[in-house]
N, C-alpha and C positions, 0 to 999 in steps of 0.2 A: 194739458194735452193728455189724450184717453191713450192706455196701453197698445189698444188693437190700433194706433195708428201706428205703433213703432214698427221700422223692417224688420223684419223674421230673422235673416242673412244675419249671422254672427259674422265678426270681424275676426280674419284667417290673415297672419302674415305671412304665412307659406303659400295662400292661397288665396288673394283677395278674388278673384274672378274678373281682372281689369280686361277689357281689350286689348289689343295690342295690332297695330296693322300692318307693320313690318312681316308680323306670321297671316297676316291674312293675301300681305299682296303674293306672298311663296307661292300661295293657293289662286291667286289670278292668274300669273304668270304658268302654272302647271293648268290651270283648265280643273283644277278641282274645286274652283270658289269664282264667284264675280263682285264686281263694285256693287249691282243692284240687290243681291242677297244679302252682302256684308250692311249694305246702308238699313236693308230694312230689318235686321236682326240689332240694329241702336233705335229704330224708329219704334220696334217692338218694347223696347226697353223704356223709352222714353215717356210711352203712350200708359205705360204702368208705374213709371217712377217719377215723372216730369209733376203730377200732382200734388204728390207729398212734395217735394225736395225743391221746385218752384226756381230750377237753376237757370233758365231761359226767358228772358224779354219778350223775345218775338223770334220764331223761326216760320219756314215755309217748306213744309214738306212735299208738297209738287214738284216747287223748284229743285230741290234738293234731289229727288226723284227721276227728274229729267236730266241733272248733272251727272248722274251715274248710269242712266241710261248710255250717255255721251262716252261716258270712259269705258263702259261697258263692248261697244265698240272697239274702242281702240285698243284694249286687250285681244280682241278677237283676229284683231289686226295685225296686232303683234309690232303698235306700236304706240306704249304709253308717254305720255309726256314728262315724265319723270316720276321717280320714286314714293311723289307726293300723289300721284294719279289716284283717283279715288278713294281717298282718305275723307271723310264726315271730320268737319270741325267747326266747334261753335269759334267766336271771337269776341273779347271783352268789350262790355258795352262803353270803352272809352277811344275805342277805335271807331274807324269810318268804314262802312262800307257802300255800294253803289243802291244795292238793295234793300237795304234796312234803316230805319231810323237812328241816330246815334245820340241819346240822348243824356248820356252820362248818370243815369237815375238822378237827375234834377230839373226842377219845373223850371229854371230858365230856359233849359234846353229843351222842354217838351215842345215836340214836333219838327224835331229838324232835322233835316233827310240831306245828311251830303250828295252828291253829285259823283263820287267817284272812291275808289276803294285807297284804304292806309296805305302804307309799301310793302309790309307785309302781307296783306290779306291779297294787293295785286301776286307778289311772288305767289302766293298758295295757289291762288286761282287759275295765274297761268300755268303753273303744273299738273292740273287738274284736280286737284280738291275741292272738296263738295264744301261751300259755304251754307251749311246748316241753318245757323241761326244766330242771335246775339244773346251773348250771356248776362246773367246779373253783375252790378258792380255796386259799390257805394259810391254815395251821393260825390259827384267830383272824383270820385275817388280815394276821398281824403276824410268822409263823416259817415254819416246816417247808409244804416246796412238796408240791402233791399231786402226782398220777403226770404233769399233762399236758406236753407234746412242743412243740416252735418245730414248724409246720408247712411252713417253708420248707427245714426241715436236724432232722432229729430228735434230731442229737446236741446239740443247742442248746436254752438253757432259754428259756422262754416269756415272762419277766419273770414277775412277783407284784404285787397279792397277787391280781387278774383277770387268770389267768393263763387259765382256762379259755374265757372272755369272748373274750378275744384270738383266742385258739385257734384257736375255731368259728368264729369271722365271717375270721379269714384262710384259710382251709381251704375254705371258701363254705359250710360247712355251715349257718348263720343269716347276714342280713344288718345282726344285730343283737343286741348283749348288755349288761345293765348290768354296771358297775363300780362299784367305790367308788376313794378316793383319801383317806390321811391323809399317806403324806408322795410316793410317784411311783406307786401302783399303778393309778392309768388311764392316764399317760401311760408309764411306763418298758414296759408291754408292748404296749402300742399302737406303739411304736417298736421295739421289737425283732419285732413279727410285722406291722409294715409295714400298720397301718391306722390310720383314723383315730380317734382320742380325744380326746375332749374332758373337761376338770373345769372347769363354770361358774363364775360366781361363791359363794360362798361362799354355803349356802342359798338359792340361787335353785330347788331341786331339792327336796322333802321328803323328806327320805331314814329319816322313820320307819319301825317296822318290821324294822329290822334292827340289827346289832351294831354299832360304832365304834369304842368304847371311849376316843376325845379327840372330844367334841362339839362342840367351836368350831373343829375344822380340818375332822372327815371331810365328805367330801364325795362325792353323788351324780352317774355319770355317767352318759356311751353310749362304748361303742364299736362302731363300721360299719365298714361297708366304704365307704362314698362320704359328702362332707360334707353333702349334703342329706339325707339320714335321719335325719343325728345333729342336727340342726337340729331338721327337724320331727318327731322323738322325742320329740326333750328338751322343743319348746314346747306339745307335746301333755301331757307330762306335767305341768309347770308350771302349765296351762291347764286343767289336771283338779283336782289338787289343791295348788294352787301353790307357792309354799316351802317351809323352816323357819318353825314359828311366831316371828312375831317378824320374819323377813325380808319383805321386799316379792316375790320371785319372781323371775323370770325375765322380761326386758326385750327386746321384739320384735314381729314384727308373724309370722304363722304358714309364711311361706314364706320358702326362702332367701334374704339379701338379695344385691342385685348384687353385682358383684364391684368393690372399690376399691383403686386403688393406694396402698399408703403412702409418704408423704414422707420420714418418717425411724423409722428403726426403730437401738432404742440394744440393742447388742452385750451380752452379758452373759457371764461367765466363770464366776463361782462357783465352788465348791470342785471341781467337775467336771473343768474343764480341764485341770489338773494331770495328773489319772489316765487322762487319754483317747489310747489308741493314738496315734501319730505319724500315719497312714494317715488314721483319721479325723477328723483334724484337717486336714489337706491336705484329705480331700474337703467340709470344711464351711467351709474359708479360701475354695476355690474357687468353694463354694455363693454364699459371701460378694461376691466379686469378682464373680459374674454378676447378683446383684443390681444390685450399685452398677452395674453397665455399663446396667441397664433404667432408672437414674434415682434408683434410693431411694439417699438416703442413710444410708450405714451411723455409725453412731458411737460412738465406743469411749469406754468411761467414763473415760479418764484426760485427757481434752479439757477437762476444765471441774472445779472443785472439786467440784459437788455431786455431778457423776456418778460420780465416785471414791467418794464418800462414800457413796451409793446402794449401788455394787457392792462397798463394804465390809461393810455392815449384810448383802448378801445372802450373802456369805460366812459371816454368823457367822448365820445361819438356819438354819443343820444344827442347831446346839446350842439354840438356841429352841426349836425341834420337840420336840426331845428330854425334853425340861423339860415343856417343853407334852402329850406322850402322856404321860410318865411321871406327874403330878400327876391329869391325866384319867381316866387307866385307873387309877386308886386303887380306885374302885368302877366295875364287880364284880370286876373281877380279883385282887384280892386274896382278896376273900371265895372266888371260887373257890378259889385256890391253895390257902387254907386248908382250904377243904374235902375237896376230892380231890389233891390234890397229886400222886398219880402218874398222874394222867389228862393230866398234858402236857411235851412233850418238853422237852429243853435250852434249844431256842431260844427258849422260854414263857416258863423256869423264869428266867434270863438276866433278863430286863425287869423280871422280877417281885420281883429283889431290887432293883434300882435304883427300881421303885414304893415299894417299902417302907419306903426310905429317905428318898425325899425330901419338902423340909416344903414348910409353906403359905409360908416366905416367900423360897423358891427360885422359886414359883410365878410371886407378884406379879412377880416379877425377870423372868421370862420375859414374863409379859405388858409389861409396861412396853416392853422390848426389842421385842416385835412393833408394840407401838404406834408406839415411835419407825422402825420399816420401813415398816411400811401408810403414817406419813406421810408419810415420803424417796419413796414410788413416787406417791401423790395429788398430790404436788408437781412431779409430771413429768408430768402430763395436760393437754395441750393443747402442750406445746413437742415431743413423739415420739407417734407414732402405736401404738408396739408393744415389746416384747421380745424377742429372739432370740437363742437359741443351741441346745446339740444336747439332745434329748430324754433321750441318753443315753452314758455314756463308750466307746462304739463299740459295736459289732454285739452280736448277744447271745452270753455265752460257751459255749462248749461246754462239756460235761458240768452233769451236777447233783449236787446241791442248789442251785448259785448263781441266785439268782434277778434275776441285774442290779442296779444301783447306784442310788440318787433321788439322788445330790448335785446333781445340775442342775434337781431338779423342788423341792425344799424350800421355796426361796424364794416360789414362787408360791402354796402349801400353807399358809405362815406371813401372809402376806399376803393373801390368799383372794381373787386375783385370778383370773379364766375365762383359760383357755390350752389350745391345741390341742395334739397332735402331728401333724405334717404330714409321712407317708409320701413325702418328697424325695428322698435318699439313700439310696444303696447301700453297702457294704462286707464285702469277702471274699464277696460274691454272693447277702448279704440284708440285710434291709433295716434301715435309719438314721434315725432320724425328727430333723426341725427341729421346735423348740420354740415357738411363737408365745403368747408372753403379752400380755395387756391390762392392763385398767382395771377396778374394780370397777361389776359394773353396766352396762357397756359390750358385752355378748357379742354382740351384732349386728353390732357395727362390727368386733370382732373376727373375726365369722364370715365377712365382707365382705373383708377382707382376707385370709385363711386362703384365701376365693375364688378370690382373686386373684394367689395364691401358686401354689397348685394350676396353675391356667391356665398361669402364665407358667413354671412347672417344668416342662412335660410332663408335668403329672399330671392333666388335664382329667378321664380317666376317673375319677379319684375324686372328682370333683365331684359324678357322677350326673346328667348332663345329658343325656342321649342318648337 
C-alpha cells in the first residue's frame, strides 16, 4: 500500500472529530440544524472516505435522503418521534433489514433479501432513524474479514467481526452502528478504531432477527463516536422493544447518567497480558498509576484469595467460550456445512469440525464452569465498583486477514457482564482502548463511571457534551 493513500487526519484523543448526534438533535430541536443537513454532512464524509476504508455492503443514499426529509418535517412540527429521530445508522451485515440484503459476508447467503426488519433496526426505524446502509462483517461472523480498512492507518486491520460498524463511526461517516459480540467483536474493534463500544448486559438488548449462532452469549450492541449516543441508542432500543425474551431489559432511566467516580476498580490480566506488546503494557501500567494518583484504588487479584481465584476462573474463560459457541452453533451450522460445504472458506470449515465433534456432556461441563465464573464475579459486587484492563493485546496489527485478539474480552462474554471500551490510549499513533467491565444489570452505573473516566482522561469530547 502507497503512502499517498494513507489519511492525512492524525489521531487526536482529545480530539478525534467523531460525530455525535445527541449535540446535533440540541440543534434540530432549536432551528439551528436539521436532519437533512446533519445526513448530508455524513454523506459528504462518506463520498470521500467510504473508498478507502470500504466499511459499507450496500447503502441507498436516496432512500436515506427521503427518511430525513421525513423527520425533517417533524422537527418543524415540533413533533419528533423520539430521540432517535433523525439519526444516520449503518447496521451489521448479520442483522435483517426489510431493505437491504443480509448476507452475512458468506456465499451461502449471497442473495438473500429478508422480508422484514431485526427488532432492533424495527425499534430504530420507528423512531425515526435513518437506515443508511449495511455495514461490513466477517464471514458468519466468526472467520474470513471483508474488505474494510483501520481508518486511522490503512494498513491496519479494523478488528471483527463489526468491523464495518467500527469503521464508519471512526471515519465520521455515521455517528452510529450496531454490532454484535460473542466472544470481543464490539469491543476488540471499538478499541482498535478508537471509539466507543459498548456490550450490555447479557439480553438487556433484543437481538432477534439476526444470526449468532451461541444464544446464551451473542450479544447486541452500539458503537459511537461519544458515550451519550450509545446510552441513549441503546435505551431507545430496549425501551422500544426491550430484551431477550426471558430477560428483563435494559436498566436506566433515558439520559446519561452523571458522571461517578469509582473507589476501587479490581485490575484484571486474563490470558491477554502475556501476548501484549511491552509498549503497551507501559502505556496501560501508566494509565494505571494516573488513576491511582486521582484516588481510585486500583487492585491487583493476587491481594486477597478470592481475587486470585476470580482472575483464575477468567483465564480459563477462553476455553468455556469455546465449548459454549461450538455446542451452540451445532444448529444450523452444521446443517449448512452439510449442505453446501463449498460455499465457506477454511476459517468456517475449522469450527465446523470441532462442532461436529463435540457432545452434549462437554456441554454441561461448560456451563457448569460459567456458572461457577458468573458466581466468583456476583460475589465481588458491592466490595469493587468495576473491572479493568486493556480492551485489547495493543494497537491493531498491520496487514490482513488478522482481525485482532478477544482474549481480554472473553471473560466478560462468558459471564454476560455490560463493559465498555473507553478510547484512552494511544499507541504507535492509534488508538488503544481501556476495558471497563461491571455488574450484571448494572449498566447505568457502569455508564456513570465510563463518564467519569472519559472526563478525567482527556477525553471529555467523547462524552458528547458540548
Amino acid at each position: 500500500m502507497n503512502d499517498e493513500n494513507l489519511p492525512v487526519k492524525k489521531y487526536d484523543i482529545a480530539d478525534p472529530g467523531y460525530r455525535c448526534f445527541a449535540m446535533a438533535r440540541r440543534g434540530f430541536l432549536a432551528r439551528r440544524d436539521d436532519p437533512r443537513k446533519f445526513l448530508e454532512r455524513c454523506i459528504e464524509t462518506i463520498a470521500a472516505r467510504e473508498p478507502q476504508v470500504k466499511a459499507f455492503v450496500v447503502h441507498d443514499i436516496e432512500r436515506a435522503r427521503a427518511a430525513a426529509d421525513a423527520s425533517v418535517k417533524r422537527y418543524a412540527e415540533g413533533r419528533p418521534l423520539s430521540p432517535v429521530d433523525g439519526l444516520p445508522v449503518g447496521i451489521k451485515d448479520l442483522f435483517d433489514t426489510e431493505e437491504f440484503p443480509a448476507e452475512l459476508n458468506s456465499e451461502y447467503f449471497r442473495g438473500r433479501r429478508p422480508d422484514c426488519d431485526a427488532a432492533h433496526v424495527f425499534a430504530l426505524r420507528r423512531g425515526g432513524a435513518i437506515i443508511v446502509g449495511k455495514t461490513v462483517t466477517t464471514e458468519l461472523g466468526m472467520a474470513a474479514p471483508g474488505p474494510t480498512l483501520n481508518p486511522w492507518d490503512l494498513r491496519r486491520t479494523p478488528g471483527g467481526s463489526s468491523s464495518g460498524s467500527a469503521a464508519a463511526v471512526a471515519a465520521g461517516m455515521l455517528p452510529a452502528a450496531t454490532g454484535s459480540q460473542v466472544r470481543g467483536s464490539i469491543v476488540r474493534p471499538a478499541s482498535l478504531c478508537g471509539i466507543v463500544g459498548n456490550k450490555p448486559t447479557f439480553g438487556a438488548l433484543h437481538s432477534g432477527g439476526g444470526f449468532s449462532g451461541t444464544d446464551s452469549v451473542g450479544q447486541l450492541g452500539l458503537l459511537t463516536g461519544t458515550l451519550v449516543d450509545n446510552w441513549e441508542i441503546t435505551h431507545h432500543i430496549a425501551n422500544t422493544v426491550g430484551g431477550n425474551p426471558g430477560c428483563p431489559g435494559l436498566y436506566g432511566g433515558p439520559a446519561l447518567p452523571a458522571a461517578r467516580k469509582p473507589a476501587r476498580l479490581l485490575r484484571q490480566y486474563t490470558t491477554g497480558w502475556n501476548m501484549t506488546d511491552e509498549a503497551s503494557k507501559e502505556t496501560f501500567e501508566g494509565y494505571l498509576r494516573q488513576l491511582a494518583d486521582t484516588g481510585v484504588e486500583i487492585i491487583e487479584p493476587a491481594s486477597a484469595p478470592e481475587l486470585a481465584r476470580y482472575e483464575a476462573l477468567t483465564v480459563a474463560a477462553n476455553a468455556v467460550l469455546f465449548d459454549l459457541m461450538a455446542w451452540e452453533g451445532r444448529w444450523p451450522l452444521l446443517y449448512y456445512g452439510e449442505r453446501r460445504p463449498e460455499a465457506f472458506g477454511p476459517n468456517v470449515r475449522g469450527p465446523l469440525a470441532r462442532i461436529g465433534s463435540m457432545t452434549l456432556a462437554e456441554y454441561r461441563i461448560a456451563l457448569e464452569r460459567r456458572a461457577e465464573l458468573q458466581a466468583a464475579h456476583r460475589a465481588l459486587d458491592g466490595r469493587i465498583d468495576g473491572f479493568i484492563t486493556l480492551a485489547h493485546i495493543g494497537p491493531a496489527q498491520i496487514g490482513l486477514p488478522p482481525l485482532g485478539t478477544p482474549w481480554f474480552n472473553d471473560a466478560s462474554s462468558v459471564i454476560g457482564a455490560p463493559v465498555y471500551n473507553l478510547p484512552l490510549l494511544e499507541s504507535e499513533g492509534v488508538p488503544l482502548g481501556v476495558q471497563l467491565m461491571g455488574f450484571e444489570h448494572r449498566d447505568e452505573d457502569l455508564a456513570s463511571i465510563a463518564r467519569w473516566m472519559l472526563a478525567a482522561g482527556g477525553a471529555a469530547a467523547l462524552i458528547g457534551e458540548g
